[in-house]
N, C-alpha and C positions, 0 to 999 in steps of 0.2 A: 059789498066791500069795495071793491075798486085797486086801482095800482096808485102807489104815490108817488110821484116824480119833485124830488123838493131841489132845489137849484142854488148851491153853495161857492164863496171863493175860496181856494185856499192857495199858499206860498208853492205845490209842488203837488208833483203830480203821488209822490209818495204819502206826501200829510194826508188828498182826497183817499187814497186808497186807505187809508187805515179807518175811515168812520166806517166801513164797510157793515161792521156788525151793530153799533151802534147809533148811526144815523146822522149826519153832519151836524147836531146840535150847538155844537163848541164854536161852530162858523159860523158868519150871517147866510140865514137860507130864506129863499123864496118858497114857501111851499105848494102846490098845486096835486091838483088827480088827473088831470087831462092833456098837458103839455108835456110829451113825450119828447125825448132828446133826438130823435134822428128825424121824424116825417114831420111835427111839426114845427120844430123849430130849425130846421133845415129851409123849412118855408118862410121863417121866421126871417132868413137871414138872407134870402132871396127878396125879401120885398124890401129889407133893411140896404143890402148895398147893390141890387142888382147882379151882384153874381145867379150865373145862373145854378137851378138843384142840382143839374148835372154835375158841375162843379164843386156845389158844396159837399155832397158825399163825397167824393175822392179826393176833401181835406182830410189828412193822418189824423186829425183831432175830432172828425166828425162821430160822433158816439162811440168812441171806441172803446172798450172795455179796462179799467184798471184794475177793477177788483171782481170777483165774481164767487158768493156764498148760497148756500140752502138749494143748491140744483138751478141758480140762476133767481132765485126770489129774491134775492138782493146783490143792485150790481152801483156801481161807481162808475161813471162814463163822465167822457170829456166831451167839453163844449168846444165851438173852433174859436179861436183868438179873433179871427173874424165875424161873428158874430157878440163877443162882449166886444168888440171897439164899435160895431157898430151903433149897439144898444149902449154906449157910456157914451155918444156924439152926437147920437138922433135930437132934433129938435123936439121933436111929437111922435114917436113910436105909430104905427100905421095901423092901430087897432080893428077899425072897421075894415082895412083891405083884407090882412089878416083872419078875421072870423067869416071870411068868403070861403078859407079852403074848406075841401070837402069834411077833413078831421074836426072842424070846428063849427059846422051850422048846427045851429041849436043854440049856442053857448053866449048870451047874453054881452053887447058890445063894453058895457061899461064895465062890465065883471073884467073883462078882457085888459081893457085901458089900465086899470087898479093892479091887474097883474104886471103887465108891461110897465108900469111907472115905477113896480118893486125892483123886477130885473133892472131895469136901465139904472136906477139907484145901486144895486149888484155891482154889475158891470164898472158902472164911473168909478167906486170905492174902488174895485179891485183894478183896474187899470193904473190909479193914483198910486196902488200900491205892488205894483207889480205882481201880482197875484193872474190867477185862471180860474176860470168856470168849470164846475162840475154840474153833475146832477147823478142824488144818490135815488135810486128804485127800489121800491119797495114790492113786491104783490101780494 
């Protein structure tokens, strides 16, 4: 089975919380199994602007909880604003540095790239439109 982490925009933090039960469908989402919102794409956003991890956790938007149902087997978490501006600016998303951290060996570099090229597509739409990143969990 696996956890699904799928990576949605929406206008507010109220709209992400309410896919809670049903699953961002109605949003544009990124869908993945392996791109968890706090360890790796906290790394994600570390290799994107140089801030460092330290930092990016004690962003108020770093995975924080907005919705939380079934004892926690589905949750709605925030992405940091810094991290979608980064991935809606990037020239070329850092795939290969990226699939160096430890959460990620194994995981095939162009698989990686393909995902990254969805987010950074994410990101740009939802920057244009004033929007924010979520990512809704599944397990």
């Amino acid at each position: 089975m696996g956890v699904r982490y799928d990576y949605f925009a929406a206008p507010s933090d109220e709209a992400a919380a309410a896919v809670i039960m049903d699953g961002p469908g109605r949003f544009p989402v990124v869908e993945t199994k392996w791109l968890d919102a706090a360890v790796v794409m906290g790394q994600l956003e570390e290799l994107l602007t140089g801030r460092p991890y330290d930092e990016v956790v004690e962003d108020s938007r770093w995975a924080e909880d907005l919705a939380v149902a079934h004892g926690g087997e589905l949750l709605v978490l925030t992405v940091t604003d810094g991290l979608r501006d980064a991935l809606a600016s990037v020239a070329q998303p850092a795939a290969a540095d990226w699939a160096r951290i430890e959460e990620l060996r194994g995981i095939d570099v162009s698989l990686l790239e393909d995902v990254l090229g969805q987010l950074k597509a994410l990101a740009a739409a939802a920057v244009r439109t004033g929007e924010r990143l979520y990512c809704w969990v599944c397990v």
